[in-house]
C-alpha positions as CSV (number, residue, x, y, z in Angstrom):
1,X,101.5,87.5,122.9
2,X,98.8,84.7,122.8
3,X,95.2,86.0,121.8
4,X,91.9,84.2,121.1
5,X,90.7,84.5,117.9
6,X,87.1,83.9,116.9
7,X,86.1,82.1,113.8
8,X,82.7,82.5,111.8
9,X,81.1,80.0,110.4
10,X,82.0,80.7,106.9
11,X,85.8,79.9,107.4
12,X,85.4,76.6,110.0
13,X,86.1,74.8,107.1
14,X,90.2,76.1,107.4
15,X,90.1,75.6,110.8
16,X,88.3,72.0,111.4
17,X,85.2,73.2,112.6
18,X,87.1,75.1,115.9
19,X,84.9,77.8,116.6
20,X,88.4,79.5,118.4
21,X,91.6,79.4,117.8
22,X,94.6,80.6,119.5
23,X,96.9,83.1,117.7
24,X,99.9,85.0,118.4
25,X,101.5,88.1,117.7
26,X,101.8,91.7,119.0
27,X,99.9,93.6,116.4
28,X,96.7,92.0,114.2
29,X,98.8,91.9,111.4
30,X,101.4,89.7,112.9
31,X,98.6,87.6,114.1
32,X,96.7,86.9,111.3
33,X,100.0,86.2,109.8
34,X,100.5,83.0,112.0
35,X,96.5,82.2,111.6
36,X,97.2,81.7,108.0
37,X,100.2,79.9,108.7
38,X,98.5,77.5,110.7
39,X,95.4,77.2,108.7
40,X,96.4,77.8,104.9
41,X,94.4,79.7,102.7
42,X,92.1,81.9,105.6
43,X,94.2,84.4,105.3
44,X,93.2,85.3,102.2
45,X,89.2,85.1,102.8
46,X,90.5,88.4,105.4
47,X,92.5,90.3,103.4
48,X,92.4,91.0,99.7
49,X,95.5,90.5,97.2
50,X,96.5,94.0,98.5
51,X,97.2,92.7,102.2
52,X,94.1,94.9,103.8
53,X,90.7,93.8,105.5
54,X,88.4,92.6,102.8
55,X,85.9,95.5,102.6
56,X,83.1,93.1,103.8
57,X,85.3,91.3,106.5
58,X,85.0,93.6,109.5
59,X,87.7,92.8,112.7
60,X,87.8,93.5,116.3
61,X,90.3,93.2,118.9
62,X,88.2,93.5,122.1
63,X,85.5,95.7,121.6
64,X,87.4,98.0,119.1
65,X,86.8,97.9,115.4
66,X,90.7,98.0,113.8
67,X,88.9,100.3,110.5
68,X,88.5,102.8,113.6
69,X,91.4,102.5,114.8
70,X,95.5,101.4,113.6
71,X,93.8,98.6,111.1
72,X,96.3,95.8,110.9
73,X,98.6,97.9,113.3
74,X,96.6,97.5,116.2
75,X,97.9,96.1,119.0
76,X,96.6,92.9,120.8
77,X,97.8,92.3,123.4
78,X,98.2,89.1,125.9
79,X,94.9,87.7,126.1
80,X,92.9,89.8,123.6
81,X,89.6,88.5,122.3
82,X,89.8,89.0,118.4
83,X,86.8,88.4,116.1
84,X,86.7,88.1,112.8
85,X,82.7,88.8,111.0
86,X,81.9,88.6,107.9
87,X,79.4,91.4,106.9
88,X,75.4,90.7,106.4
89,X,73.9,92.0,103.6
90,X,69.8,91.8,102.9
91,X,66.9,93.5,103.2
């Protein structure tokens, strides 16, 4: 399944400045597997030594926040929009 997936500012730096990127898979697990294959080293800035979302990483595929839903199970399917936002802390 090809997806879009939306890069934040923070992590250009792994993917040459693209702003989007094109992924693959049928479940966001499976795609951010191939992200990280095809831009060592983002992977881990998403998910901690454990394999889950970073606690201050929060992902979407569509409109749907994975915590809310089947986490890294959930399913994206052809053409799904997934971003990836760092939190924003201050006050």
């Amino acid at each position: 399944m090809s997806v879009s997936v939306r890069i934040p500012t923070i992590l250009r730096t792994y993917t040459g400045g693209a702003a989007e990127v094109a992924g693959e898979g049928g479940t966001l697990r499976e795609v951010l597997a191939k992200l990280d294959a095809d831009f060592p080293g983002i992977g881990a800035r998403i998910l901690d030594e454990s394999g889950k979302i970073r606690r201050f990483v929060n992902v979407y595929v569509g409109e749907e926040d994975v915590r809310f839903s089947a986490g890294l199970d959930t399913s994206t399917p052809e053409g799904a929009q997934i971003s990836v936002i760092p939190a924003v802390a201050g006050g």
